[in-house]
C-alpha angles and dihedrals in degrees: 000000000000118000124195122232099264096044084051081061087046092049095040103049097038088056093045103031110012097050102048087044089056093038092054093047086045089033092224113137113216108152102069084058112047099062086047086060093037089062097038101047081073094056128109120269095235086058087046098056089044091060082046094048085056109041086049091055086053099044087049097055090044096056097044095053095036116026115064094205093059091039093053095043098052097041081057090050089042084234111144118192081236090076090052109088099142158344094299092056084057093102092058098072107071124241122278118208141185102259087054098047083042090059097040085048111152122349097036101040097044122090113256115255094014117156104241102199095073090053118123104209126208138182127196130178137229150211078279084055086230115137119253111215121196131158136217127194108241096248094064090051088062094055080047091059091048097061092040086053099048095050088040087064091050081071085044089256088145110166111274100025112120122277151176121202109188103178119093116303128353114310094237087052093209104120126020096184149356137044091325098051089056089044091049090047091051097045093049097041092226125109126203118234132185117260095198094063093063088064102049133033098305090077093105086052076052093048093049096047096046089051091042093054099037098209125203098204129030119198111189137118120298093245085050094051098039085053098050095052083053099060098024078057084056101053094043083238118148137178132209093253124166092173149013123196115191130180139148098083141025115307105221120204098243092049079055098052097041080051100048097040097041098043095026099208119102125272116235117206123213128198122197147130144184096014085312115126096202111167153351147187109248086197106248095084137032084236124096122228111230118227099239099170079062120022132043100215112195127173111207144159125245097288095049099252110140124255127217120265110278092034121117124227144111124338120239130194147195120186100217095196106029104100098147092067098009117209111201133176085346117181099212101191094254133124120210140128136239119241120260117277088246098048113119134188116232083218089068099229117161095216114114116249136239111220092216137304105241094187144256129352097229081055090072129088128206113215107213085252091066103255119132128218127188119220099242079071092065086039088055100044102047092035 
């Protein structure tokens, strides 16, 4: 994208100011990290699944020796981290699930002798509406960021350009309140908005904002954004917009196309879960490159045996840098498919691609003849 000069100052002082100054008060590095991904999202993939193939190795000795849950499991399965050398031993260790981290939270799924109190805790909830709690060291969360920041800036979400994140809380997630929180706002450039005013009778505050900040980039979910050009189209309001990233939910083609159309700027998708950034449109495809340096991404059926690319089926992940609450092998409840073996990106990236994400497994319907729908079908056809 093209900055103006100011916003080249803005970019330039918050990455090289603003951010160390953030890291050092959260004390989250992420600047030894970014220029690390920024080098390596160009790589082979041969040399990307090398650097897989070893931090699994890795991973997979660690959570064997220092997380009960994994220990346990794998001893019932006779799986030792010694038969795991690389990707293609994946489908020996057997699938871990919610219910089963829930249940081992927090004694048997963290790692043994870790110090607690660097722990970032999370909860997120599910379709039981029962909070899932999981934990990261601080200095994971920096190499998290890392990987959110550099495919932020594929949308032209550099740091200090001007942004909107209407989800809940502020993207960076440091301060909620207080004089932080507005110092924070100013220094990265990015205010935090209510999503769920844009559903209800505060759309016009939204509106105003929104029209006040001119923002160059929203972040928000894809019902949220789809909603807002909605109402912004109403009311004949623009913004000077060069990129949306949405994530959080299904992105649905025609929340895609009102988007699009009414904002005219293109619209980014971003797939993740359970403190895991796993992939995101770099905007010259419809595929999603898949952080490798970061995240393990498997399709598989029911029993955990890997599909072919272009299949759909579960999807399976393995959370590459997360040692302090190791997921492994982790069947998130989604459904999606893994590109062709033959699909390219015109940017030129190494990093492997994601077909699509066509939502929750417990969206999906079985005929009795043995078809399955998904419900977005049902969303698109009585829209």
């Amino acid at each position: 994208i093209s900055l103006a000069p100011a916003e080249r100052s803005q970019v330039f002082l918050l990455r090289h100011l603003g951010l160390p100054m953030i890291e050092r008060i959260q004390r989250m590095p992420v600047g030894p990290h970014l220029p690390e991904l920024e080098r390596s999202q160009w790589w082979p993939p041969e040399q990307l699944r090398a650097l897989q193939e070893t931090q699994l190795r890795r991973l997979v000795q660690h959570a064997y020796a220092s997380v009960p849950v994994y220990r346990r499991l794998w001893d019932q399965a006779t799986v030792h981290p010694g038969d795991i050398t690389g990707l293609d031993d994946l489908a020996r260790l057997p699938l871990m699930d919610k219910r089963a981290l829930r249940a081992a939270y927090p004694d048997q799924a963290l790692a043994l002798g870790i110090d607690r109190r660097q722990l970032v805790q999370y909860a997120s909830s599910g379709s039981t509406g029962q909070p899932f709690q999981f934990v990261m060291s601080r200095a994971e969360k920096g190499r998290r960021w890392a990987a959110m920041l550099r495919c932020w800036a594929w949308a032209g979400a550099y740091q200090g350009v001007r942004q909107v994140y209407i989800k809940d809380g502020h993207a960076l997630g440091s301060f909620s309140h207080g004089l932080m929180h507005h110092v924070e706002q100013a220094a990265t450039r990015m205010i935090g908005l209510s999503a769920y005013d844009v559903h209800d009778e505060h759309v016009d505050k939204v509106i105003a904002e929104l029209q006040r900040y001119q923002p160059r980039v929203i972040n928000t979910y894809p019902a949220t954004g789809h909603r807002l050009a909605q109402e912004m189209e109403k009311r004949g309001a623009r913004l000077p917009l060069h990129a949306i990233i949405t994530s959080g939910e299904v992105l649905f083609p025609y929340q895609r196309e009102a988007m699009e159309r009414w904002f005219g700027c293109p619209v980014h998708d971003f797939y993740g879960g359970e403190g895991m950034d796993v992939a995101f449109q770099c905007g010259q495809s419809r595929h999603y490159h898949i952080n490798a340096e970061t995240t393990i991404i498997e399709v598989t059926d029911a029993d955990g045996q890997p599909l072919a690319p272009g299949q759909q089926g579960q999807i399976v992940l393995t959370n590459l840098i997360n040692t302090s609450m190791p997921f492994v092998r982790y069947a998130i409840g989604d459904l999606g498919a893994l590109a062709e073996p033959e699909a390219r990106c015109p940017c030129g990236r190494g990093l492997p691609l994601l077909d699509h994400v066509t939502g929750r497994s417990s969206d999906q319907l079985t005929l009795p003849g043995g078809r399955q729908l998904l419900m977005w079908y049902f969303t698109d056809l009585f829209r």
